[in-house]
VEXDREN-2710 file (C-alpha; in Angstrom, 1 decimal):
% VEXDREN-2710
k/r/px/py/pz
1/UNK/-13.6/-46.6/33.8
2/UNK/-15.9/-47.4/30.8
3/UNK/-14.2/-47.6/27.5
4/UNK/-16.1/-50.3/25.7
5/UNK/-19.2/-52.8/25.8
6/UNK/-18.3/-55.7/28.5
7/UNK/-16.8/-55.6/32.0
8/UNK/-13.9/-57.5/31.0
9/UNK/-12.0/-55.3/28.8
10/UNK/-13.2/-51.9/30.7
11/UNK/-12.0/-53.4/33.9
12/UNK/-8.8/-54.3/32.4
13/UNK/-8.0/-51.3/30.8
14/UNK/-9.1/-49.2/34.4
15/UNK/-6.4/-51.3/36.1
16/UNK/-4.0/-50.5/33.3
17/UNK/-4.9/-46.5/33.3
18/UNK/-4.6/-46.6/36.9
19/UNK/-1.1/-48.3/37.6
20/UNK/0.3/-46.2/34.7
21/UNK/-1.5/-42.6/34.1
22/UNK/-4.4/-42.0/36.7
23/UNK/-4.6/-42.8/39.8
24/UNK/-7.6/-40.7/40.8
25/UNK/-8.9/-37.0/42.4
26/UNK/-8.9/-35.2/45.3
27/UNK/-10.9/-32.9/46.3
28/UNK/-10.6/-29.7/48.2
29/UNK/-14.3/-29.0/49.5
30/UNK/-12.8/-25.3/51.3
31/UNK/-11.1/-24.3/47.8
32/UNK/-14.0/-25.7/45.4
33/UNK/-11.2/-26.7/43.5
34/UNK/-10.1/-30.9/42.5
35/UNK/-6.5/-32.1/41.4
36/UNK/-5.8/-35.3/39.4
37/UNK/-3.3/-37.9/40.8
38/UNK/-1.0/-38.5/37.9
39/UNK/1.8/-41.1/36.6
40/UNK/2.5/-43.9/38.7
41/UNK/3.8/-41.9/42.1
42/UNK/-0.1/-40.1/42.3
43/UNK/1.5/-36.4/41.7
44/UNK/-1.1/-34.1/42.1
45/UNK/-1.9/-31.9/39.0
46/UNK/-4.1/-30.6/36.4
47/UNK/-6.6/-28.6/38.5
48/UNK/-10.0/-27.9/38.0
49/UNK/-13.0/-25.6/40.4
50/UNK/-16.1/-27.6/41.0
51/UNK/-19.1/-26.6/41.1
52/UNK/-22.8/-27.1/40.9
53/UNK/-24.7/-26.8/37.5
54/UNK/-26.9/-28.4/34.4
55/UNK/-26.0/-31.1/32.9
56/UNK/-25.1/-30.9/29.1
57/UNK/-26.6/-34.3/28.7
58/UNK/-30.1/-33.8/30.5
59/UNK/-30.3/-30.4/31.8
60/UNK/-30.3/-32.4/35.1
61/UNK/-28.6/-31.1/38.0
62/UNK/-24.7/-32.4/38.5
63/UNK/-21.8/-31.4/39.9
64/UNK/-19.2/-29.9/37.3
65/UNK/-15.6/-30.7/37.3
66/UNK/-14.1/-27.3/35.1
67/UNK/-11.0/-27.3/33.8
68/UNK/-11.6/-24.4/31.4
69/UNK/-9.9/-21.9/33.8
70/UNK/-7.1/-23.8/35.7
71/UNK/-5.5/-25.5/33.3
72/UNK/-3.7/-25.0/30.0
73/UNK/-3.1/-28.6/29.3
74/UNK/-6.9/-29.7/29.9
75/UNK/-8.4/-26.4/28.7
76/UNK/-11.1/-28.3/26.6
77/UNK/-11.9/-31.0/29.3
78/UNK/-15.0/-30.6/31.8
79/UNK/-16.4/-33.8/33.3
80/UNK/-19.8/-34.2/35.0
81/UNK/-20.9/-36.6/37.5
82/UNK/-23.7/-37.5/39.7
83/UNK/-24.0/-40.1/42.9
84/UNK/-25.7/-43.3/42.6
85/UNK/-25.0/-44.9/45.7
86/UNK/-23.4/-43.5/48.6
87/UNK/-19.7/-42.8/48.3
88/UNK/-20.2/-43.7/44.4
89/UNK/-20.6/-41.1/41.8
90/UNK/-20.5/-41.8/38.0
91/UNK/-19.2/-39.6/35.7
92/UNK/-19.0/-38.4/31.5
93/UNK/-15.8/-36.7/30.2
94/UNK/-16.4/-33.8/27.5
95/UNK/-14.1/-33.1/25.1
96/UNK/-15.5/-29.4/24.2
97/UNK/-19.1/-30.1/23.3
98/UNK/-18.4/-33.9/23.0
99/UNK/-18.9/-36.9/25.0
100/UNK/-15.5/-39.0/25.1
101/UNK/-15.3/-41.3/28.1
102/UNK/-17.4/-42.8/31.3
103/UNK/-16.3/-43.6/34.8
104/UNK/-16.7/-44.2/38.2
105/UNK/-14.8/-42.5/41.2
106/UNK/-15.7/-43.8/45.1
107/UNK/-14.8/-42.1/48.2
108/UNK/-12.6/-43.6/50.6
109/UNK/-14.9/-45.2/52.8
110/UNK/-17.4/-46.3/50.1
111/UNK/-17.7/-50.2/49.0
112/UNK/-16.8/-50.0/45.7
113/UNK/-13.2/-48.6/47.0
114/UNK/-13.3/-50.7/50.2
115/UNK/-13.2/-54.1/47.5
116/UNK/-10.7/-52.7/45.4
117/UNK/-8.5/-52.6/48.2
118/UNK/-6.7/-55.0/50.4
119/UNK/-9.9/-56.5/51.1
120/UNK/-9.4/-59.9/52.8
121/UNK/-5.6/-57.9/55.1
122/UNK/-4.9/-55.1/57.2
123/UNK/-5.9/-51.9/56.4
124/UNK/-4.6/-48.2/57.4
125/UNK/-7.2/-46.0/58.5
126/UNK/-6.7/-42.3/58.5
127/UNK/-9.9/-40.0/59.4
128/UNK/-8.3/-35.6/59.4
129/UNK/-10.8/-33.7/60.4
130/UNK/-9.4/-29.3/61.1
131/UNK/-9.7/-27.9/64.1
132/UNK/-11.1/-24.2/64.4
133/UNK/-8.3/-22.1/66.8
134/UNK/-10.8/-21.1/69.7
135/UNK/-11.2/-25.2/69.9
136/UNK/-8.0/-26.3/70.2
137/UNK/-7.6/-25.5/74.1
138/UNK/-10.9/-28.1/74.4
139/UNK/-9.5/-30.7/72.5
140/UNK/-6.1/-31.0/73.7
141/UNK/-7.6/-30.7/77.4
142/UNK/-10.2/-33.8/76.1
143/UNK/-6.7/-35.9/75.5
144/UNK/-5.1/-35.0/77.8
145/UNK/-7.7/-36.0/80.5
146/UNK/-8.1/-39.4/78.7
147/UNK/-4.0/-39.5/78.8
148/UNK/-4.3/-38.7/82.7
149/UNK/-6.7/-41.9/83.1
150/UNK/-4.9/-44.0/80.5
151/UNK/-8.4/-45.1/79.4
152/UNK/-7.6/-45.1/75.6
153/UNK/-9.6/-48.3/75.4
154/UNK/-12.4/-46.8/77.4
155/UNK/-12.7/-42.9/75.8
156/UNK/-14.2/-45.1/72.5
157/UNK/-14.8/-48.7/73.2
158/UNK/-12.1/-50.1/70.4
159/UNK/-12.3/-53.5/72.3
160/UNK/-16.0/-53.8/71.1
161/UNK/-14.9/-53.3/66.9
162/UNK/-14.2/-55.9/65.1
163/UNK/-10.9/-56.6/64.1
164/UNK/-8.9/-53.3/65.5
165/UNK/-5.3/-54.1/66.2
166/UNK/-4.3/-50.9/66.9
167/UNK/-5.6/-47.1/67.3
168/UNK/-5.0/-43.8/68.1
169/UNK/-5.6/-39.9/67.9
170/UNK/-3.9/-37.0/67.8
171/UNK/-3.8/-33.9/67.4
172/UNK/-1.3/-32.4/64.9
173/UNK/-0.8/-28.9/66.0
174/UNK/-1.2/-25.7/63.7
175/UNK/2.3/-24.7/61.8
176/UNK/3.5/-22.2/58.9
177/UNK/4.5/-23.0/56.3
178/UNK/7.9/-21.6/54.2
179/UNK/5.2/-18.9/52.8
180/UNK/4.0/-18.2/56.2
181/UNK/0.6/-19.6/55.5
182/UNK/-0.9/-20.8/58.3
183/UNK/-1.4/-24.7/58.0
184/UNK/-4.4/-25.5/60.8
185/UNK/-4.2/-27.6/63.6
186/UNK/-6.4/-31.1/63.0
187/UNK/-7.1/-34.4/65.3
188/UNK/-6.1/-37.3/63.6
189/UNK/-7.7/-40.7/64.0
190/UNK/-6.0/-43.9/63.2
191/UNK/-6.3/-47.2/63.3
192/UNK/-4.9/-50.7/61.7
193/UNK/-7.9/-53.1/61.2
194/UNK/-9.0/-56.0/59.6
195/UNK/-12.3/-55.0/58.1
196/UNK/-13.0/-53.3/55.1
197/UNK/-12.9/-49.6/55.8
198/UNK/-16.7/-48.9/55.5
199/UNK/-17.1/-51.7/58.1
200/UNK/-14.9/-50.6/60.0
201/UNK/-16.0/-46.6/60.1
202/UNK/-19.9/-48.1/60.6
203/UNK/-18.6/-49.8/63.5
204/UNK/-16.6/-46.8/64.8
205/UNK/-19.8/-44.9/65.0
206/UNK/-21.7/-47.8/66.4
207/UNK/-19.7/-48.4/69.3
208/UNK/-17.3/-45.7/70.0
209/UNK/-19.8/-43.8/72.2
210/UNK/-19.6/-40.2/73.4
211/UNK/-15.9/-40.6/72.6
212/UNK/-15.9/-39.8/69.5
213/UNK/-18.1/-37.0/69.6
214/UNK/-15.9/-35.4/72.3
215/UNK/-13.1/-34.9/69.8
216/UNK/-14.8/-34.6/66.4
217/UNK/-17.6/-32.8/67.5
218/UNK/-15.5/-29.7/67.7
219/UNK/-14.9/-29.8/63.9
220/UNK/-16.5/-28.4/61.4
221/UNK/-19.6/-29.7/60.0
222/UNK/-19.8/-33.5/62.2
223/UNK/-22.9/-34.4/62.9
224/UNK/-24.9/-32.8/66.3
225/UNK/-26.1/-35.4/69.0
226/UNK/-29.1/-37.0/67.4
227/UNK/-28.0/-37.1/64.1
228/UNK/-27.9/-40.6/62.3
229/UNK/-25.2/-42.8/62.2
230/UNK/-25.2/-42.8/58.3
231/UNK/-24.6/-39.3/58.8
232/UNK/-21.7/-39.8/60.8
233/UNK/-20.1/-42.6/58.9
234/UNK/-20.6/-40.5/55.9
235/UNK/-18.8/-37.5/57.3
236/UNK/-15.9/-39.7/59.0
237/UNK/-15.5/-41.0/55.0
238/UNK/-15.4/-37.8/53.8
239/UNK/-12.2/-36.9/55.7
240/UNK/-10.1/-40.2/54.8
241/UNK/-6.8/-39.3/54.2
242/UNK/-5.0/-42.3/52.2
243/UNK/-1.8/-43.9/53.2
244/UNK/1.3/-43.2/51.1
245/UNK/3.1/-45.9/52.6
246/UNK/2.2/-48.5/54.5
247/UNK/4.0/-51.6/56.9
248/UNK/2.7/-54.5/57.9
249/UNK/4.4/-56.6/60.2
250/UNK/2.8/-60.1/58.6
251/UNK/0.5/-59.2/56.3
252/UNK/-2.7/-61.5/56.1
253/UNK/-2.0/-62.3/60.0
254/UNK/-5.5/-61.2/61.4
255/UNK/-6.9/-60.4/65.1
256/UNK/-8.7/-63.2/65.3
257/UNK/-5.9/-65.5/64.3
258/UNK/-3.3/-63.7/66.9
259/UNK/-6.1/-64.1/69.8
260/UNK/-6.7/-67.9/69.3
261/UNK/-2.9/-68.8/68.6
262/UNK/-2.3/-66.9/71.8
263/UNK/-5.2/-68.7/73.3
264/UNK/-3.4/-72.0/71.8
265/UNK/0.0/-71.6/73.2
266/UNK/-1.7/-70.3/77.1
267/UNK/-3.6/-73.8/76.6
268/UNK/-0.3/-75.9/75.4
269/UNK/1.5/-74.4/78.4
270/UNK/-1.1/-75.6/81.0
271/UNK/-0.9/-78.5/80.1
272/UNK/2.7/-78.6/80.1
273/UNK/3.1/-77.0/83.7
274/UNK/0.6/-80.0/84.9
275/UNK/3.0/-82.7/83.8
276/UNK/5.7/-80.9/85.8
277/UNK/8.8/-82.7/86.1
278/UNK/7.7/-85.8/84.0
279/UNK/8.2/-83.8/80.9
280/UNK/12.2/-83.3/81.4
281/UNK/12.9/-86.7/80.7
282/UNK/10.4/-88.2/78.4
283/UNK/11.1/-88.4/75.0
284/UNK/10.1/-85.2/72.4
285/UNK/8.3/-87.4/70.2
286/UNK/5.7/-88.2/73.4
287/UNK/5.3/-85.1/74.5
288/UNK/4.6/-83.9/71.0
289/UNK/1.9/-86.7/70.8
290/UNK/0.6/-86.2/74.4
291/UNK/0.2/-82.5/73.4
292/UNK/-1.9/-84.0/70.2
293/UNK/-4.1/-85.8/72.0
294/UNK/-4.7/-83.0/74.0
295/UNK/-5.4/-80.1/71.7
296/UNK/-7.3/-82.7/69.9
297/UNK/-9.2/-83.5/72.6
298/UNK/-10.5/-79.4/73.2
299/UNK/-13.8/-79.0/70.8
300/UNK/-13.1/-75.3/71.4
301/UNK/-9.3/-76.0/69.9
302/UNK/-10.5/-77.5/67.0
303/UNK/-9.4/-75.1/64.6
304/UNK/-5.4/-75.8/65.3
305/UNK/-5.6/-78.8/63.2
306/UNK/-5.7/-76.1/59.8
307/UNK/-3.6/-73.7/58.8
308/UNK/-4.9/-69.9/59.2
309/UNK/-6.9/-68.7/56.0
310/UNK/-5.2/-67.7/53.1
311/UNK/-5.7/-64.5/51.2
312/UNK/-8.5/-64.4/48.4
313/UNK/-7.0/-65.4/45.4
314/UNK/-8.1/-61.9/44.1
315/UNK/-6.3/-60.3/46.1
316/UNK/-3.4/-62.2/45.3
317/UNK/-3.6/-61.7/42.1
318/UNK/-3.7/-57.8/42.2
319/UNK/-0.7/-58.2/44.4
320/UNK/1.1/-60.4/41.5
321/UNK/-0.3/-57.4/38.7
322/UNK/1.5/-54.4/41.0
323/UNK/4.8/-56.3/41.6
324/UNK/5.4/-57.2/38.1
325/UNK/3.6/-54.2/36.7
326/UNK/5.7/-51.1/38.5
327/UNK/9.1/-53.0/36.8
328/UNK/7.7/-52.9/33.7
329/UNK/6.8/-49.7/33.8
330/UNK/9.8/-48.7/35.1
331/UNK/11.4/-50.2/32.1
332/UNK/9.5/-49.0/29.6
333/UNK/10.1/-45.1/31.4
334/UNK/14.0/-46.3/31.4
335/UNK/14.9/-43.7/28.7
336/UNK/13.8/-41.2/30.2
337/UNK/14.9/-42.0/33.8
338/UNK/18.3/-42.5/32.5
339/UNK/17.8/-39.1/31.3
340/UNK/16.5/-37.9/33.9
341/UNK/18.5/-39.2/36.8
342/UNK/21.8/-38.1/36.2
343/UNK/20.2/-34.2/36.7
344/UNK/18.0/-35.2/39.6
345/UNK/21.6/-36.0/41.5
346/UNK/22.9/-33.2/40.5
347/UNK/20.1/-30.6/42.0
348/UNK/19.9/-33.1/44.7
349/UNK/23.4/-32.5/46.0
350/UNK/23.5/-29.2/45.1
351/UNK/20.0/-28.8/47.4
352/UNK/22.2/-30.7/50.1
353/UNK/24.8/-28.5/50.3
354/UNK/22.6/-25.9/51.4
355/UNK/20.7/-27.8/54.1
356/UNK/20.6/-25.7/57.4
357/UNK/20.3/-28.6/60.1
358/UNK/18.5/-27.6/62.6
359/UNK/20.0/-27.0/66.0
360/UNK/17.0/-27.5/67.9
361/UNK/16.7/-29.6/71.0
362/UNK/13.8/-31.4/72.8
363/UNK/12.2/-28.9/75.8
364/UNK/12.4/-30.5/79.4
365/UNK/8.5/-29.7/78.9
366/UNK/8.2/-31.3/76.0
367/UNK/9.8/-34.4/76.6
368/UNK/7.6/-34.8/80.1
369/UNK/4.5/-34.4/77.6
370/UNK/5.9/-37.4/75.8
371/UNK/7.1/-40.0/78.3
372/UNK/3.3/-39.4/80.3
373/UNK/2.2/-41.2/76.9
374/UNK/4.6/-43.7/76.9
375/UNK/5.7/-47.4/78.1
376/UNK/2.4/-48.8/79.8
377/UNK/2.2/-51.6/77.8
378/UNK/4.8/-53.8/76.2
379/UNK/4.6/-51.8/73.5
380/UNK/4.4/-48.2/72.9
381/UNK/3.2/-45.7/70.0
382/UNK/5.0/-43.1/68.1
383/UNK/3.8/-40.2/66.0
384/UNK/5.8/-37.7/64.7
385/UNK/4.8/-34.8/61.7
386/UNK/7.2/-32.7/59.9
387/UNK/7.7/-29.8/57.8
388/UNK/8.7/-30.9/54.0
389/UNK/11.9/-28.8/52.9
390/UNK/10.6/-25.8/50.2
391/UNK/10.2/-26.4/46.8
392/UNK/8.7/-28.9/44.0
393/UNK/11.9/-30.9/44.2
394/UNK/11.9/-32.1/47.3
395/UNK/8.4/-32.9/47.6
396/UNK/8.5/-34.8/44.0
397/UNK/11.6/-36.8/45.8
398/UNK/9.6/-37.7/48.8
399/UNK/6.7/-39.0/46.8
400/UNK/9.1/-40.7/44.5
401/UNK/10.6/-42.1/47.8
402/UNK/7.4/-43.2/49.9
403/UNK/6.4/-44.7/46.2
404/UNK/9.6/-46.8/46.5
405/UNK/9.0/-47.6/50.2
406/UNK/5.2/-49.0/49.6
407/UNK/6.4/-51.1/46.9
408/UNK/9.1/-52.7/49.3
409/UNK/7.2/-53.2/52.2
410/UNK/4.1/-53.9/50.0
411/UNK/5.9/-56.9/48.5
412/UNK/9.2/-58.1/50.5
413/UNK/9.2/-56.9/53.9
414/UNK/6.0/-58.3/54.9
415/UNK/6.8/-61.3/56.7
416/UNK/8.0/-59.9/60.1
417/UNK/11.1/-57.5/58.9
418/UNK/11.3/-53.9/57.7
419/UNK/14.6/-53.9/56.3
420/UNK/15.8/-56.0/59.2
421/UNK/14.1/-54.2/61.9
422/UNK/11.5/-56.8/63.5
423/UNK/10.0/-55.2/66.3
424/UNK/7.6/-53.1/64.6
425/UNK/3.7/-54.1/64.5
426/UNK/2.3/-51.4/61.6
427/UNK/3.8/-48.1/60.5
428/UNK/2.5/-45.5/57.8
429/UNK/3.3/-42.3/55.6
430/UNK/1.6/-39.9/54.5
431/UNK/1.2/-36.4/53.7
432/UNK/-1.0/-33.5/54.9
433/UNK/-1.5/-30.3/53.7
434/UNK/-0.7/-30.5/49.9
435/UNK/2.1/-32.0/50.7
436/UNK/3.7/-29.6/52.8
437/UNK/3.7/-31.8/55.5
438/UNK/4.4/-35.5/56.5
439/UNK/3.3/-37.6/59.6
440/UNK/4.5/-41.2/60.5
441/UNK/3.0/-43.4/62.8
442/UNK/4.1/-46.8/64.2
443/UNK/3.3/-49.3/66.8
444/UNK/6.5/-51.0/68.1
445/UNK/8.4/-53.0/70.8
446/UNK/10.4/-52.0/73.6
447/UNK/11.3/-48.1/74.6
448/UNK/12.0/-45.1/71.8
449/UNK/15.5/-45.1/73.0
450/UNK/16.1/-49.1/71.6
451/UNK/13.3/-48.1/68.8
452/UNK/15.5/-46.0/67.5
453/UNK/18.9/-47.4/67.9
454/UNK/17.5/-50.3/65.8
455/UNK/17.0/-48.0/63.1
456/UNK/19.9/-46.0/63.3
457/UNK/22.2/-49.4/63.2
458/UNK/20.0/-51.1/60.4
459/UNK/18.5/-48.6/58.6
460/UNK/20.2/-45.6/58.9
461/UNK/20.0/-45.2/54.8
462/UNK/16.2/-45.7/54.6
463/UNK/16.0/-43.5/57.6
464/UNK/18.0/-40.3/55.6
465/UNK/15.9/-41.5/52.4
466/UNK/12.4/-40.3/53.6
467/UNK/13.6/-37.8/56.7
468/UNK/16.3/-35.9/55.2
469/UNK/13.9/-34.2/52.7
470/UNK/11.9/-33.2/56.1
471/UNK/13.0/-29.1/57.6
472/UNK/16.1/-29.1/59.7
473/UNK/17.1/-32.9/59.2
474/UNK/20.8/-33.2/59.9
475/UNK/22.8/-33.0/56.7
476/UNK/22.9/-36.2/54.2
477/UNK/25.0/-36.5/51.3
478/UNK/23.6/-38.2/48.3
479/UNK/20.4/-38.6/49.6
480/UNK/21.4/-42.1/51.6
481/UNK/24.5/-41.1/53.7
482/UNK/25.5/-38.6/56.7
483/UNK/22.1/-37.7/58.4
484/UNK/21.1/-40.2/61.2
485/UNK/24.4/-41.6/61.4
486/UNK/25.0/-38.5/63.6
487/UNK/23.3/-40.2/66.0
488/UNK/22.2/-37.5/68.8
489/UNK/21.7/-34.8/66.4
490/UNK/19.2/-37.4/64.9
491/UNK/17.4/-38.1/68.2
492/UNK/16.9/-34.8/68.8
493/UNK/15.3/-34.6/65.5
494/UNK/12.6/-37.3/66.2
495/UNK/12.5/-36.1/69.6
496/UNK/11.7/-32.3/68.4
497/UNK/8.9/-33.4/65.8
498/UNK/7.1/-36.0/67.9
499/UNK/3.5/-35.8/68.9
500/UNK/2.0/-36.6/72.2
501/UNK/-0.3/-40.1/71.5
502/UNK/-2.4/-39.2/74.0
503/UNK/-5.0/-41.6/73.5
504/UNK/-4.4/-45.1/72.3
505/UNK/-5.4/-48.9/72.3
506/UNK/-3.8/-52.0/71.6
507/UNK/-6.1/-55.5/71.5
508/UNK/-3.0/-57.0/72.5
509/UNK/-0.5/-54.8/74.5
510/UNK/1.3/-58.0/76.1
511/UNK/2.6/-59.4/72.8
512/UNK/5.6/-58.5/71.0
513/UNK/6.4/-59.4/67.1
514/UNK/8.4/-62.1/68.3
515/UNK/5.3/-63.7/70.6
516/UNK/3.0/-63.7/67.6
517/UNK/5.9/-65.5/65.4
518/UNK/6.5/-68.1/68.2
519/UNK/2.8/-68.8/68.4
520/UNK/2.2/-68.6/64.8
521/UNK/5.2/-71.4/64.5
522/UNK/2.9/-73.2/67.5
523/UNK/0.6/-74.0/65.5
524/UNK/2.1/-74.5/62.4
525/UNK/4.0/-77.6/63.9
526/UNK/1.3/-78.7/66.2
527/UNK/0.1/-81.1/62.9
528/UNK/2.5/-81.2/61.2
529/UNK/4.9/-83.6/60.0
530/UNK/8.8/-83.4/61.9
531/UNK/11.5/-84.7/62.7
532/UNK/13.3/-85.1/65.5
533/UNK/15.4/-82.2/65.7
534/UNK/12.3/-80.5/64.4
535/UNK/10.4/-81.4/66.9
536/UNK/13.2/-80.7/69.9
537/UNK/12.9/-76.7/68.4
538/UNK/9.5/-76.9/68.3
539/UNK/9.1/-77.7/72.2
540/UNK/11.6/-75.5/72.5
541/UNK/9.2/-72.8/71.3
542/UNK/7.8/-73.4/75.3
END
């Protein structure tokens, strides 16, 4: 945003306008229509049709952003903008016949948004692309023949991107809605990755081969055979859908750091397997030193005598901004929350009351369709979409929720815990369909049976928090209490809503959370300075 002369103070202020009143637009290219994301929790309001016309500053042709017949509260407002890069479009606010404000919006996929991001971590990709009815059949039987071959890895060469830890697609099959309007079925890419987003969806295109087309190409508008790649990576951005919550199991810990401390501990262990028997009696402090010399030895283990790289200082310093800035935002809106709250509970109980849980269980079919996607790896992938319950409330309470959940896992369970579950590599929220739906994807340890005990016993609360304002969720009271603690009924929830993840890749399918901690602490104490009962753990870590 451009309020004044001088990055400095216009940056400032964006940041500020951005935490607290505006967090952007999105746009609906099939309605012609734009909403605003407003407050802090990104509610979508204050509509507007867009269109193509003159320009009131040049006569030049822009696209026009028209609030004059959508909304009461920004009658007087149109805005105009034009692109000046790809994915980058600047833009002038009227107020009636006069100019007011400047600023800039970027696409999801464009650099200007890629570096406002978490540039130098992981990142949640999410590419939703519709999928016309006569197409479905073909795209489910394109899965499902990459399912039957187990060739996620090979159907689009993920192994050849850089920094991909983990990816998928799926298609999300059509539903009604409490209106009976038809929500359409779409195939859902995702991925968790290290690269900035545009990297990554150039790199996508690049090196995904006839994968990608098999799937996408049945949607509308993506680029024929023979098209550019600019083209493609241009359409891929154009259907980013953003996260509303995202987990990351360690956050900064990269692929390239998890494949040489993997690489580090494999070496260590050699070594250790060679001295056989002598090892058992010698003392720690010797073996530790003879395991020194070793790695010190190894030109190509040079780089276990530093630590990994730390996070850009600017991104640690937006980080620092958003943790202390939602509080005090939260404190200056405490007025009007403790205003507010008090009659939220109230509709909120009186809501719960008349939940109808759903009675539903999992088809024989159904289930077979599931388990022919699951445990061929050490870990496993789970994707499950649901209906949101009727009505503004429920959807503001989810928003208000996932809001809550991003800050949490955002700021404090980001070091190998999600509320003291620890066997989960990445998981995300986020809605489709103006909100009438939700999907939530994770990669995790172990089988969905322990996946979800762990839950259920640790998290049951968090569970109810964000499910139970999902259709047919078993019955919660106060928002936190009752709902998965009825354990099958629960089950046969997930169970009922999950998606086959018919295709999918991980670059490291043998390691679990707790590997990558015990290498990470490998290397940590390789150098460093112990003790001896330090260094006694330490070689336990073999």
């Amino acid at each position: 945003m451009l309020v004044a002369r001088g990055a400095a103070l216009s940056t400032v202020v964006a940041r500020l306008v951005r935490l607290i009143a505006w967090k952007g637009k999105v746009f609906d290219a099939d309605r012609g229509e734009l909403r605003n994301k407003v407050t802090p929790f990104g509610v979508r309001a204050i509509r507007a049709k867009v269109y193509r016309g003159a320009s009131r500053l040049d006569g030049g042709e822009c696209t026009v952003l028209d609030y004059s017949r959508t909304s009461a509260l920004a009658h007087w407002i149109r805005d105009e903008i034009r692109e000046v890069a790809p994915g980058v479009h600047l833009g002038i606010v009227y107020w009636g016949r006069r100019k007011i404000l400047n600023f800039a919006l970027s696409s999801p996929g464009s650099p200007a948004s890629a570096s406002s991001r978490r540039a130098s971590q992981q990142i949640a990709v999410t590419v939703r692309a519709t999928v016309p009815p006569d197409r479905v059949a073909e795209v489910q039987e394109v899965l499902a023949e990459a399912n039957r071959r187990h060739a996620g890895g090979e159907f689009i060469h993920f192994a050849e991107m850089a920094g991909v830890h983990f990816a998928r697609l799926v298609l999300v099959p059509e539903e009604t809605d409490h209106t009976g309007q038809t929500m359409p079925a779409s195939i859902v890419y995702m991925s968790e990755a290290d690269a900035p987003l545009d990297a990554h969806l150039a790199d996508l295109v690049a090196k995904a081969g006839s994968g990608l087309g098999k799937v996408f190409g049945h949607c509308r508008n993506y680029p024929p055979d023979g098209a550019p790649d600019a083209a493609r990576v241009a359409w891929l951005r154009a259907h980013c859908v953003s996260s509303d919550a995202f987990y990351v199991n360690t956050v900064g810990r990269s692929l390239h750091q998890i494949q040489q401390e993997a690489r580090l501990r494999e070496a260590i262990q050699e070594f250790l397997d060679r001295r056989g028997a002598e090892q058992a009696t010698a003392d720690p402090a010797e073996v530790r030193a003879a395991i020194q010399r070793y790695v010190a030895g190894r030109p190509d283990l040079a780089w276990a005598r530093s630590g990994p790289t730390p996070p850009a200082l600017r991104w640690q310093i937006r980080e620092a901004v958003h943790l202390a800035g939602v509080p005090l935002i939260a404190l200056a809106l405490l007025p009007v929350i403790l205003i507010a709250l008090p009659v939220w509970a109230v509709v909120l109980r009186w809501r719960e009351r008349g939940d109808v849980p759903s009675q539903e269980h999992p088809s024989r079919d159904h289930v077979a369709r599931l388990a022919a996607c699951e445990d061929f790896a050490t870990q496993n992938p789970f994707t499950a979409v649901g209906l949101v319950k009727s009505g503004r409330f429920r959807r503001a309470t989810l928003t208000g929720v996932l809001f809550a959940v991003d800050y949490g896992v955002r700021h404090f369970f980001n070091r190998g815990s999600l509320a003291g579950v620890k066997t989960i590599h990445f998981a995300r929220w986020l809605f489709l369909d103006d909100k009438r739906r939700v999907i939530f994807a994770s990669n995790y340890d172990g089988s969905l049976e322990s996946y979800m005990d762990d839950f259920i016993d640790k998290v049951a609360w968090g569970l109810n928090a964000v499910f139970s304002n999902g259709h047919g969720y078993p019955r919660t009271r106060w928002l936190l209490w009752d709902g998965a603690e009825d354990e099958l009924a629960f089950k046969h929830y997930l169970r009922c809503h999950q998606l086959p993840t018919q295709v999918w890749y991980s670059a490291y399918d043998a390691l679990t959370t707790r590997n990558l901690e015990t290498n990470a602490s490998i290397r940590a104490g390789l150098f460093a300075e112990l003790g001896p009962a330090e260094t006694r753990a330490w070689l336990a870590l073999f």
